[in-house]
Wavefront OBJ file of the C-alpha trace (Angstrom):
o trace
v 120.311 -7.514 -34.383
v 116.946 -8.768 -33.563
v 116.103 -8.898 -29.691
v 115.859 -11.688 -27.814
v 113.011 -11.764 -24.938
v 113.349 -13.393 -22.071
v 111.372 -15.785 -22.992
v 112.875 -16.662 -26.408
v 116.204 -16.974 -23.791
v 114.460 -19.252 -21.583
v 113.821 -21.548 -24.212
v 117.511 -22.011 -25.843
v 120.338 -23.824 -24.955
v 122.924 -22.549 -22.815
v 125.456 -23.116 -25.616
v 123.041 -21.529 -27.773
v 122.495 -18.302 -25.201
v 126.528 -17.839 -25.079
v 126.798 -17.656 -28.760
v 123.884 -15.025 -28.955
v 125.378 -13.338 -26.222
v 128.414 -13.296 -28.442
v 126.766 -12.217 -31.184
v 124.715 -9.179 -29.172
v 127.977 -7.952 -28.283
v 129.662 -7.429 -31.397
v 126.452 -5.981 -32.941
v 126.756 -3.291 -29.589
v 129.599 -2.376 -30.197
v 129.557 -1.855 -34.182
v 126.024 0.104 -34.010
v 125.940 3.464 -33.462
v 125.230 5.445 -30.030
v 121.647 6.476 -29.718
v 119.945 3.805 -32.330
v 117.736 1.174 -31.849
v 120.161 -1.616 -32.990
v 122.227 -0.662 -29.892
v 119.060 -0.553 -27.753
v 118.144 -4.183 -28.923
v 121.979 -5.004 -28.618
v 121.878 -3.607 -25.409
v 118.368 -5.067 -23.999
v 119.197 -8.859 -25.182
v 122.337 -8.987 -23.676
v 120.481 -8.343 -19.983
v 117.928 -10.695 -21.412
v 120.354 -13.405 -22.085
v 122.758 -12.683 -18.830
v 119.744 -12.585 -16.532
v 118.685 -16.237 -18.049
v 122.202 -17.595 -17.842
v 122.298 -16.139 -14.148
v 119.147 -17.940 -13.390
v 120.722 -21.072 -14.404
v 123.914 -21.300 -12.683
v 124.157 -23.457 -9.589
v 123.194 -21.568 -6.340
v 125.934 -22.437 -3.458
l 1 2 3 4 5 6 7 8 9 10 11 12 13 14 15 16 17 18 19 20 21 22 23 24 25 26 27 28 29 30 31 32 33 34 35 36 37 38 39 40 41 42 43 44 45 46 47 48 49 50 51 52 53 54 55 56 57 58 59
């Protein structure tokens, strides 16, 4: 899976950002321990969970 930056989160949908964070997921848990496909997995699902934290209503 190819990382998504903050940025590149910033500027999607939220739909859009729940799919990818869907799709980072699945791709975590299929690669293997240790390689960079897990990293990326791993790094754009903070990336997208930090921008869909940033966006939810503060009480």
């Amino acid at each position: 899976m190819k990382l998504v930056s903050r940025f590149e989160a910033a500027a999607r949908s939220t739909a859009e950002l729940l799919g990818l964070l869907g799709e980072a997921k699945r791709a975590f848990t299929r690669a293997a321990c240790g390689s960079q496909e897990r990293h990326d997995a791993l790094e754009s699902i903070r990336n997208i969970e930090h921008e869909l934290a940033s966006r939810a209503p503060r009480l």
